[in-house]
Each structure stands twice: as structure tokens, then as C-alpha cells.
C-alpha positions, 0 to 999 in steps of 0.5 A: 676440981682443983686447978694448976697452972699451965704455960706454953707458947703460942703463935700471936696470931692465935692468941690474937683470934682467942682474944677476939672470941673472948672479947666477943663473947664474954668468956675469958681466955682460960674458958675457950683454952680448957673447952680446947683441952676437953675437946681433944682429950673427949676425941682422943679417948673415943679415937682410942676406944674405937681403936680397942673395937677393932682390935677386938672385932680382929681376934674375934674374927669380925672383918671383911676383905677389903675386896669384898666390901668393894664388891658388895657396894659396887652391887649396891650401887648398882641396885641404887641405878636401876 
């Protein structure tokens, strides 16, 4: 995959600890900066997807009061007590 350069700013104290990991591991700054990017973009697509659920779940009329799942866990919780 071709690759582009980035540049943004960053708190020292930040670059400081990176650089430390790197260091430690072996790995260079550029390494833990994409497994960064690939972890945000991998949690916003699956937050994005799950959003995309509900909606759907919502026009098919697939939901619960909010009451009434408080109810069914008080009576599961008191099931649990007994």
C-alpha cells in the first residue's frame, strides 16, 4: 500500500512516552502512530456499524421501553437472590 507523509502536533510528553515504547520494543515511531490510526478507524467503523443496527432495529420495530427492560432485570435480579 503506497504510503504519504503526515505531519501534526503533538504534546512532547506524548512523543516522550512513544519514543520510549519504541525504544523498548524495537519498533519505530511510525509503527505505533498507524497501529493508533488502525485502532481508531477499526472502533469508529464498528461504532458507525452498530449505530446502522440500531437505526434499522428502530424502523423495524425491534426495541424495548426503557421501562420495561428495567422491569425484567429487577425481576431477574430478584430470581438470582432467591
Amino acid at each position: 500500500m503506497p504510503k504519504k507523509k503526515v505531519s501534526f502536533l503533538v504534546p512532547e510528553e506524548k512523543i516522550n512516552k512513544l519514543d520510549a515504547l519504541a525504544d523498548l520494543t524495537g519498533h519505530d515511531r511510525s509503527f505505533y502512530l498507524n497501529e493508533a490510526v488502525d485502532l481508531f478507524l477499526n472502533l469508529t467503523e464498528h461504532h458507525s456499524q452498530r449505530i446502522e443496527q440500531g437505526i434499522s432495529d428502530i424502523e423495524a420495530g425491534r426495541v424495548s421501553l426503557h421501562n420495561v427492560v428495567l422491569q425484567t432485570l429487577q425481576v431477574v435480579r430478584q430470581r438470582r437472590q432467591t
